[in-house]
N, C-alpha and C positions, 0 to 999 in steps of 0.2 A: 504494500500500500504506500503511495509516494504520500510526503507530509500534508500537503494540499487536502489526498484524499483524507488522511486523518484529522485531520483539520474539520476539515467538514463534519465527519461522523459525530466527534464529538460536541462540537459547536450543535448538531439537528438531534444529539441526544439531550442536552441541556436546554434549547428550547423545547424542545415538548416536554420537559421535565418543568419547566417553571411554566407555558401553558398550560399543560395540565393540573398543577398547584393552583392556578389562577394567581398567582403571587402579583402580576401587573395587568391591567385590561389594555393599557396602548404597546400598539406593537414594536413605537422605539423603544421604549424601557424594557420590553418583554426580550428584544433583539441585544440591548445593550447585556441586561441579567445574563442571558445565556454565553456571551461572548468574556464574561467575567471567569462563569463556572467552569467554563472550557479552559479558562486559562489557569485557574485554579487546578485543575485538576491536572492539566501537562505538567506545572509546577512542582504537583506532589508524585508526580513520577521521579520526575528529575529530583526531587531531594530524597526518595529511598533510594535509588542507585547512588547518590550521592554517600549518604548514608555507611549502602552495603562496604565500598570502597573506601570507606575516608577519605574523601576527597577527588577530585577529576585526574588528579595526577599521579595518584595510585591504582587507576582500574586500570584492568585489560582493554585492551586497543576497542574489543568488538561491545565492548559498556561504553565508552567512550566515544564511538560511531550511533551508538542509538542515541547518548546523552546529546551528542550533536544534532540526531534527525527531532527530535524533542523539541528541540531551537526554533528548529526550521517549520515546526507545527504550530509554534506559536506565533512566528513571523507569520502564519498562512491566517490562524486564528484574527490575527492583528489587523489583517488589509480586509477582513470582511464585515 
């Protein structure tokens, strides 16, 4: 799945997650919430690998290639 696509998934799993809540009725705030959660959540990916490693500069190359594609999920989260 390129970051774009991930990007997306989770940005359309957070909106229906917060429409479904009804947490906002206009669709900016409802579009905004959801682009928060998504970012929230790539966040806390990147800080359990972070975590698992103590730090970016002690993982293995191929934790250190996702903690980058993670980046780039959020750059993707970011422009939508």
């Amino acid at each position: 799945m390129t970051p774009r696509e991930e990007a997306n998934n989770i940005y359309v799993k957070m909106l229906n997650w917060v429409t479904d809540s009804h947490v906002h009725k206009e669709r900016n705030i409802t579009s905004i919430t959801a682009k928060k959660s998504a970012l929230i959540c790539v966040d806390e990916k990147q800080e359990t690998i972070d975590k698992m490693f103590n730090g970016y500069y002690t993982m293995p190359e191929e934790w250190r290639k996702e903690f980058d594609r993670l980046e780039e999920v959020k750059q993707e989260i970011n422009k939508m």
